[in-house]
N, C-alpha and C positions, 0 to 999 in steps of 0.2 A: 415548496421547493420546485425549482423548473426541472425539465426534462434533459440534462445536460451534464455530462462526468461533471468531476469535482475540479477546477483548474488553481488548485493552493500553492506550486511548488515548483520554482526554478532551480538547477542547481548549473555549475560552469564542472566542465573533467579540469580535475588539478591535475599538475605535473607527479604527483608522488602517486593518484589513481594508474599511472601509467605501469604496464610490468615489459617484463624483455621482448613482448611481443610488439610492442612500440602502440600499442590499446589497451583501452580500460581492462584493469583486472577484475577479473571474475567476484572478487571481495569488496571491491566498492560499488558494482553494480548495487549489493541488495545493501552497501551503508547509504545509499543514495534514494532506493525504494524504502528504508525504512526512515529516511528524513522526507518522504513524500507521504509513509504514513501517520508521522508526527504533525503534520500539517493538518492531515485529515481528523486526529484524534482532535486536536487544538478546534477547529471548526467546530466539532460537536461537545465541547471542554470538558476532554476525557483525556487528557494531552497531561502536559509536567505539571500546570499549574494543579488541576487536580490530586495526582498522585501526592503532589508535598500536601495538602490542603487537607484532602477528604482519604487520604490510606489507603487509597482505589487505584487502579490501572488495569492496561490493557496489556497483558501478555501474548506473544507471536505462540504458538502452538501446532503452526501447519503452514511450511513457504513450500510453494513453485516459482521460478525465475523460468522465463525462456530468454535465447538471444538472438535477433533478426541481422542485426545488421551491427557493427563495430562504433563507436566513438571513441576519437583519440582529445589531445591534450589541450584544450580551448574551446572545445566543444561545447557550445549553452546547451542546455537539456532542456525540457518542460514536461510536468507529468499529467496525465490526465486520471481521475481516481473515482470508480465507480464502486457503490457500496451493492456486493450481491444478496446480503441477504443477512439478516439479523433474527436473536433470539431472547429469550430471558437473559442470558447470559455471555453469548459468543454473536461476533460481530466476521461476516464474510468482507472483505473487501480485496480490490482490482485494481493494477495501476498499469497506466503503461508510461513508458518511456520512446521519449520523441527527440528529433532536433530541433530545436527551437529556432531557429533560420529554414534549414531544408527539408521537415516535415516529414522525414522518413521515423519507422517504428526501430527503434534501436533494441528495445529489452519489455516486456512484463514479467511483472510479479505479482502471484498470487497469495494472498495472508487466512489463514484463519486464527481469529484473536479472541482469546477469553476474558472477562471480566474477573478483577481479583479484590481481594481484600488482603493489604500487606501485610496487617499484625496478624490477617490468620493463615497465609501465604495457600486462600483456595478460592474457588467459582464462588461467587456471589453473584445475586441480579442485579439488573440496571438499576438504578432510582427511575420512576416512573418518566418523569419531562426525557430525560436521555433515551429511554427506551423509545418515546413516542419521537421524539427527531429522525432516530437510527431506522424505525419503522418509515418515516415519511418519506425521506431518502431514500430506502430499497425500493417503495412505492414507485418513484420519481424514477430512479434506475430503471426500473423494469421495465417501463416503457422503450427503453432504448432499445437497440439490437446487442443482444450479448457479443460482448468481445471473442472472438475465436480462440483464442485461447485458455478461457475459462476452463477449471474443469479437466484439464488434462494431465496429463504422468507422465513419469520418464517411462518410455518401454524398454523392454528386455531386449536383447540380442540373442536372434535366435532361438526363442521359446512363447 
């Protein structure tokens, strides 16, 4: 795998994404990151196909969103998806969101995802080939420069 985000996922701002602020709501932001991480799961085929096939999937467990900058109503998107760090079981990964015309940072989201078994609705390991990709990946990742916003929390006001 080369040294390079994951580049799987365009999406357009529809007109019902819009709230009375005349920009993207706050609730399609992460429906948008989380169809940039269905792309990603699909890539390593831990995606829908999986789940109906093998009773396997990827549970969200741990979201951060940040937002830099607004997108309104025709706006193409593109996401860029960096895998921070994988384990027997739980999968880190990193997106951001851009405009895909003018290049600015519009939103990241941050995910930490477990691996499940449906009929026993708990943690299970990878099967070994999927572990070894989601390994090769962070590999790859890591050579990059971490995204700044990895890693961070809301803070408190005041305390």
């Amino acid at each position: 795998m080369t040294a390079a985000p994951l580049d799987l996922h365009r999406a357009t701002v529809r007109p019902e994404w819009i709230d009375y602020n005349g920009h993207m709501n706050v609730a399609y932001y992460l429906l948008a990151f989380d169809q940039a991480t269905d792309a990603v799961l699909d890539r390593f085929a831990i995606g829908r196909h999986y789940a109906e096939t093998q009773q396997r999937s990827m549970f969200v467990v741990d979201a951060h969103l940040t937002y830099a900058r607004e997108v309104t109503e025709g706006d193409p998107l593109r996401f860029a998806s960096w895998l921070l760090g994988a384990d027997g079981k739980r999968l880190h990964l990193f997106h951001e969101m851009r405009h895909a015309e003018d290049g600015f940072l519009a939103a990241t989201a941050e995910f930490m995802l477990v691996h499940v078994d449906l009929s026993q609705r708990r943690a299970v390991p990878f099967a070994e080939p999927v572990a070894a990709a989601l390994s090769a990946a962070v590999r790859a990742h890591a050579a990059l420069p971490r995204p700044p916003q990895a890693g961070r929390a809301v803070r408190s006001i005041g305390g």
